[in-house]
C-alpha positions in Angstrom: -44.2 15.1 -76.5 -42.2 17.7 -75.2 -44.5 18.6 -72.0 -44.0 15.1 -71.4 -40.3 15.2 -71.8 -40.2 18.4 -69.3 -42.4 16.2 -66.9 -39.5 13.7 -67.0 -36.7 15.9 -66.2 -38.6 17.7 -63.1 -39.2 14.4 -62.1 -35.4 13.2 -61.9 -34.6 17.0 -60.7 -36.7 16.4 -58.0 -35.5 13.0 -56.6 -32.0 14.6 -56.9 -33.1 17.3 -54.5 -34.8 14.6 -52.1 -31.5 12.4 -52.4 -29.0 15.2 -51.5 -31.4 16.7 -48.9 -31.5 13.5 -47.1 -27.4 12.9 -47.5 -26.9 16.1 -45.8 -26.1 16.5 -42.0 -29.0 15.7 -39.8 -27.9 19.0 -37.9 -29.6 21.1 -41.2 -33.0 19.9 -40.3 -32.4 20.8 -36.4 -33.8 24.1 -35.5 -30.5 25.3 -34.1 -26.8 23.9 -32.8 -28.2 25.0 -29.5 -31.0 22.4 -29.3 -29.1 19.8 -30.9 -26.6 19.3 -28.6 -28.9 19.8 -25.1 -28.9 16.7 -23.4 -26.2 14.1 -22.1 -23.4 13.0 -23.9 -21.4 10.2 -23.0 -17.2 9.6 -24.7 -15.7 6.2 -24.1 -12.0 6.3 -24.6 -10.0 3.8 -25.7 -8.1 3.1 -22.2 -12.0 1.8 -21.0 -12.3 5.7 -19.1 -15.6 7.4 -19.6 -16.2 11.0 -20.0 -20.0 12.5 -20.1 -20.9 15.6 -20.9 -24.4 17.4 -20.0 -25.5 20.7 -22.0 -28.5 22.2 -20.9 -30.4 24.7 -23.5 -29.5 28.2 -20.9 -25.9 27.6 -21.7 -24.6 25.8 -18.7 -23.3 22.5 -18.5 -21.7 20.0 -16.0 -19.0 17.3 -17.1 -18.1 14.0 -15.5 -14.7 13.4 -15.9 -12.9 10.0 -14.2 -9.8 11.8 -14.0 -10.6 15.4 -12.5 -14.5 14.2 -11.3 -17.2 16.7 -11.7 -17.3 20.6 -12.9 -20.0 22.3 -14.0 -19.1 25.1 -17.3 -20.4 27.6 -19.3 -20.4 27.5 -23.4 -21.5 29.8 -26.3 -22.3 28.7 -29.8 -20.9 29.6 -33.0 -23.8 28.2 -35.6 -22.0 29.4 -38.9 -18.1 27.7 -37.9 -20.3 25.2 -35.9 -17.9 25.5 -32.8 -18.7 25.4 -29.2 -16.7 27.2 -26.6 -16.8 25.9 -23.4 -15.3 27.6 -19.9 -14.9 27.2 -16.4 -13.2 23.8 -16.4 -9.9 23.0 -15.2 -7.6 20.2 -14.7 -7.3 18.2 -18.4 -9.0 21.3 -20.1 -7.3 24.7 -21.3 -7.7 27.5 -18.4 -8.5 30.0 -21.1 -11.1 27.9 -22.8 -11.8 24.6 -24.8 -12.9 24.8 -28.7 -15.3 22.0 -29.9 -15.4 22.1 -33.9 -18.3 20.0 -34.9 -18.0 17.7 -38.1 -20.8 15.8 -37.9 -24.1 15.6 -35.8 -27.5 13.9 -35.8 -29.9 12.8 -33.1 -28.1 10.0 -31.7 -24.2 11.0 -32.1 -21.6 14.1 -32.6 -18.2 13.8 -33.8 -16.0 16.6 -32.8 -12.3 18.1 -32.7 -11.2 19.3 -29.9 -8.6 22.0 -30.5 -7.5 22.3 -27.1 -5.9 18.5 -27.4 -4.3 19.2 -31.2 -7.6 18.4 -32.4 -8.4 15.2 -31.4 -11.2 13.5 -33.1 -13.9 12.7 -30.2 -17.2 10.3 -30.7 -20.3 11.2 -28.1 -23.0 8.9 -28.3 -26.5 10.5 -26.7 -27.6 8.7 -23.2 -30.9 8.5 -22.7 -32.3 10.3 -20.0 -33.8 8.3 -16.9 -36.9 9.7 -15.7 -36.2 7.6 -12.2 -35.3 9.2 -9.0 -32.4 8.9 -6.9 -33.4 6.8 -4.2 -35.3 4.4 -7.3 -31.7 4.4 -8.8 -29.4 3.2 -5.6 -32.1 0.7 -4.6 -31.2 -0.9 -7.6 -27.5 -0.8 -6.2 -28.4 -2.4 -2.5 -26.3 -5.8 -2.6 -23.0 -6.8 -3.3 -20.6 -6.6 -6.8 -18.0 -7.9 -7.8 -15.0 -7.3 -10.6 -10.7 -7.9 -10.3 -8.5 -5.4 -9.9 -6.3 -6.3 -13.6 -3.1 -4.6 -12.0 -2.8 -7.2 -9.3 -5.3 -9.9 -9.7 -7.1 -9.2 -6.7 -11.2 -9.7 -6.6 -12.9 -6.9 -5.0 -16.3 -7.1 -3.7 -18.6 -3.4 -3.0 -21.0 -3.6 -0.5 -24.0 -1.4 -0.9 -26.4 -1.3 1.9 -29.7 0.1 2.4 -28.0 3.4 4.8 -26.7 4.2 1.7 -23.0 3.4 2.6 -20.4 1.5 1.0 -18.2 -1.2 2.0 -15.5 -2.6 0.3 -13.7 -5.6 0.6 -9.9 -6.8 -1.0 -9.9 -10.5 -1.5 -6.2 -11.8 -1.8 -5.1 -14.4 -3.7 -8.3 -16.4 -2.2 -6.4 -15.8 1.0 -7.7 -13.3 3.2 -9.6 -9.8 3.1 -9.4 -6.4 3.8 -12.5 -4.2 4.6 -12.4 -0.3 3.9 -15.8 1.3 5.1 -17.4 4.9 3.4 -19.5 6.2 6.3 -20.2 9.4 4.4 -22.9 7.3 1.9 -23.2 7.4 -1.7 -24.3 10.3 -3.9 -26.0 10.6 -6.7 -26.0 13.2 -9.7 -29.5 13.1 -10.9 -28.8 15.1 -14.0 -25.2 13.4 -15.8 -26.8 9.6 -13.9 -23.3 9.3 -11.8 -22.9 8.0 -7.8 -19.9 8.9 -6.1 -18.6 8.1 -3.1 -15.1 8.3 -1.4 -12.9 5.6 0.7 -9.0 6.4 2.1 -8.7 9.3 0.1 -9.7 7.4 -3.5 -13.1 8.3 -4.7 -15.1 6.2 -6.6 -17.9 7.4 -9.1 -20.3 4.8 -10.5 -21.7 5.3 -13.7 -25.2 3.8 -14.4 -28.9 4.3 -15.5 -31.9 2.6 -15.6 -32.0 -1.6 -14.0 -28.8 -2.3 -15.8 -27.2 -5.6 -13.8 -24.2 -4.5 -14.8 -22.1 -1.4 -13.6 -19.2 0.6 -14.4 -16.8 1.7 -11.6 -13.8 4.4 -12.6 -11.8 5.8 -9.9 -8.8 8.5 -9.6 -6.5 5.4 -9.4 -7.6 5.8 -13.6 -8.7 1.8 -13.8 -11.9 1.5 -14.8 -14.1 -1.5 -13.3 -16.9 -3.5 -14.5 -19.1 -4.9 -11.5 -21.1 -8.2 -11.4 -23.9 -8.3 -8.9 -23.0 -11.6 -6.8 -24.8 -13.5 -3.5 -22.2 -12.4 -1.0 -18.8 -12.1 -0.2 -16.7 -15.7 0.3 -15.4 -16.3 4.0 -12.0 -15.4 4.4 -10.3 -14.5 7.7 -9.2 -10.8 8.0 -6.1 -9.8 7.1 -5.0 -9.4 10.7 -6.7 -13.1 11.4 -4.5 -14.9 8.4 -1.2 -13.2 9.7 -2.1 -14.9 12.9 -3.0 -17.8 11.4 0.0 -17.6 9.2 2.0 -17.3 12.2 1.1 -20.8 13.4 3.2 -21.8 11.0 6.7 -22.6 13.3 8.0 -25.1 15.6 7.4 -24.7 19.1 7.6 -26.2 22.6 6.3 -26.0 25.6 3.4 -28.2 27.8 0.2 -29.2 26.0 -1.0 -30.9 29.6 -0.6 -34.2 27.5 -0.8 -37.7 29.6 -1.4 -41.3 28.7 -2.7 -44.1 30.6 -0.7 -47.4 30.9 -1.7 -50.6 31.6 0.5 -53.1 34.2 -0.3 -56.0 35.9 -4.0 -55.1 36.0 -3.4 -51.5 37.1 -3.8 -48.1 35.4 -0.5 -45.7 35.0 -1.0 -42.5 34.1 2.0 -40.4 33.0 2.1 -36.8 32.1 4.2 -35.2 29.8 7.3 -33.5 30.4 7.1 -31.1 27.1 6.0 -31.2 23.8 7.7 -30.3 20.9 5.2 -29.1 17.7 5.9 -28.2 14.2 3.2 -26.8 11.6 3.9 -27.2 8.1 1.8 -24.8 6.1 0.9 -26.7 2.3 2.5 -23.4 0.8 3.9 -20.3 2.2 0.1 -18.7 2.0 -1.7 -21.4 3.0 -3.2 -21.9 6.6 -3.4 -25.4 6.9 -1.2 -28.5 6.5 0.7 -30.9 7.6 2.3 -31.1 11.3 4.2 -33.4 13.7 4.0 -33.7 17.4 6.6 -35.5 20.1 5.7 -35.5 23.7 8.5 -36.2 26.0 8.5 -37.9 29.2 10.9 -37.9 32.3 8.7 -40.9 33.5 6.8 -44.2 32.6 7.8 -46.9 30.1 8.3 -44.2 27.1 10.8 -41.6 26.5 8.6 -40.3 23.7 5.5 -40.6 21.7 5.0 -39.1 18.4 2.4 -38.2 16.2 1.6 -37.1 12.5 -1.8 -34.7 12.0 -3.3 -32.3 9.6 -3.7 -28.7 10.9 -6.2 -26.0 9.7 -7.8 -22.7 11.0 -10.8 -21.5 10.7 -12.2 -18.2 11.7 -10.2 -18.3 14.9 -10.0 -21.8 15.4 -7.2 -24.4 15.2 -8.1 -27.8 14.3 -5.7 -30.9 14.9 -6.5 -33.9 13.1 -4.1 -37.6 13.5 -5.0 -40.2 10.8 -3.4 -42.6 12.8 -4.4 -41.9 16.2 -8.1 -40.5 15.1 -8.8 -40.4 18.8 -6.8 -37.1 19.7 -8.7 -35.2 17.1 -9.2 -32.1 18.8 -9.2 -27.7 18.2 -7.6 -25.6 20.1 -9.5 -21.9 20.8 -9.0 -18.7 22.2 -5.3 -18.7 20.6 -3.4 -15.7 20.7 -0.1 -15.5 18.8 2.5 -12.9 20.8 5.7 -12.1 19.6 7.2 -15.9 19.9 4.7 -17.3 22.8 1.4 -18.8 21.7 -1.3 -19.0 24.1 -4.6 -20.8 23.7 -6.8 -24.0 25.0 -8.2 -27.5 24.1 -11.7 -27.1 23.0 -13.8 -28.1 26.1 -11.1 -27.3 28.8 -10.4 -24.4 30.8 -6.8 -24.6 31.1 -4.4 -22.2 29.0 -1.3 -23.7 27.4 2.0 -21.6 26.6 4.0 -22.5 23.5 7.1 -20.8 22.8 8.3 -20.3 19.5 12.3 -22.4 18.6 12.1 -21.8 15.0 10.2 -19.7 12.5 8.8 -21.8 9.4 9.9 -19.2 6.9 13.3 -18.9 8.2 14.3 -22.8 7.0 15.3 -22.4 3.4 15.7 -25.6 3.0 13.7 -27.6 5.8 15.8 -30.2 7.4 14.9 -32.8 8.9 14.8 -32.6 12.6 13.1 -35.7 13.9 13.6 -39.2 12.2 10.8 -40.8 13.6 8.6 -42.5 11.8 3.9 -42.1 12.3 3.0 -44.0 15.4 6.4 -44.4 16.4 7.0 -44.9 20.3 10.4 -45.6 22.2 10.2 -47.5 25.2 12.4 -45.8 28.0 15.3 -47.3 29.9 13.7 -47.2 32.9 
């Protein structure tokens, strides 16, 4: 009876043992600190930044770092306070040193206070390792991305080509675009998985692995950017080509070359006109098309005047005039050039150049008023 009560109490002994072994850190069935932490780290803070962290087993180390970029560092190990001391790194980090105390550690995660920030309690999550090369990796960038800019709305495209540079493109307010180009290509840190590159003095680094179809952009503007691959970038004019365009929006005057052919008495008049007086109307102050209205004046024939309602738009360099009530003078007008207050241009399918000069800037009428009363259609028979 009593051997069989000893048998029972080694038994429960015994599953005690196995129950608090296995609730103990992870780290106590590692060989060492030193092995346990080898490998990248990746910290996600809580403003979206990334920070990753690479330890190899000889005691060096590189850091990626959105705010300060790369450095590489040296560290030593303290296995009984479980610390690691890490040096060489400047900008966010203490110039005499950082102190890691580790709380907790397993294969997948370490949770550790950084002394040099008060202790601040920081989560690093292991990454993977890709066994894929750089040029496998940026193949898999080749096309075009696209995320917003939260700060100002704006929907930015990058461009990643096969040369290995980078284009990117500022869409604004659906509006127009501005390209900035990185001829210097995009480079790649094999061992912490990062692409960098740099455009008008901003650089960019891209933090990815593997075929993920979605990437994470942080920059030293400190927003960090989540892309979407997309088919291509939407056509909008440049942002010089929609100031141009923009600047259609005035009244002007000057001679179109604009005739008409009367009938009398079973002859053919034709009559030129004297000048013509032409106001676009833009549907909002960023738009590039709208509304407009036209009156040609003549010194001679039966008419003083004609006048006309249309809808203007341009597109990629090209003005295009359409009346609803006189469908016949559709027409575009190309090779435009907007000058100070003179616009210059000619009718689609003619070889003569018009001048326009400018009377009054749209965005100077606050309100609009007014300036002809006539009404679509509407022609005034001259006194002559």
């Amino acid at each position: 009876m009593k051997n069989i009560i000893f048998k029972h109490i080694m038994s429960i002994m015994l599953i005690i043992g196995l129950i608090s072994c296995s609730a103990g850190n992870e780290y106590d069935n590692l060989q060492n600190l030193k092995n346990a932490i080898s490998g990248l780290w990746e910290i996600e803070n809580e403003d979206g930044s990334y920070i990753r962290w690479l330890f190899l087993e000889d005691g060096n180390g590189e850091i990626f770092d959105g705010f300060v970029g790369f450095q590489t560092f040296t560290y030593l190990i303290d296995e009984e306070s479980k610390t690691i001391n890490i040096h060489g790194l400047n900008g966010n980090y203490h110039e005499n040193g950082d102190m890691m105390i580790i709380t907790e550690i397993d294969s997948k995660s370490i949770i550790w206070q950084n002394v040099s920030r008060n202790y601040e309690v920081q989560k690093l999550k292991k990454i993977k390792s890709s066994n894929q090369k750089k040029d496998d990796i940026l193949k898999l960038l080749i096309g075009t991305w696209k995320t917003t800019e939260s700060k100002n709305n704006t929907d930015v495209y990058f461009a990643f080509k096969t040369n290995g540079n980078v284009t990117i493109t500022r869409v604004y307010e659906s509006s127009y675009k501005i390209n900035s180009d990185c001829n210097e290509g995009l480079e790649y840190r094999e061992m912490t998985h990062v692409g960098f590159f740099s455009i008008n003095n901003l650089s960019y680094y891209i933090l990815m692995l593997g075929s993920e179809n979605v990437i994470k952009i942080t920059s030293t503007s400190d927003e960090v950017l989540t892309l979407n691959k997309v088919e291509g970038i939407p056509e909008v004019p440049t942002e010089d080509e929609y100031f141009n365009y923009k600047a259609i929006a005035n009244q002007w005057t000057g001679n179109l070359g604009i005739s008409y052919t009367y009938s009398y008495r079973g002859r053919e008049y034709s009559f030129k006109a004297d000048y013509t007086d032409i106001i676009f109307y833009p549907k909002t102050n960023l738009d590039t098309y709208g509304l407009g209205k036209q009156v040609d004046f003549y010194n001679d024939g039966p008419y003083t005047y004609q006048y006309y309602e249309f809808y203007w738009s341009v597109d990629r360099g090209t003005i295009y005039l359409r009346y609803p009530y006189a469908p016949e003078l559709n027409t575009a007008i190309s090779d435009y050039r907007i000058d100070n207050d003179r616009l210059t241009g000619r009718f689609k399918g003619s070889n003569s150049i018009f001048t326009l000069n400018k009377i009054v800037d749209y965005y100077d009428w606050t309100p609009y008023v007014e300036i002809y009363g006539y009404k679509a259609s509407d022609w005034a028979p001259s006194n002559n």
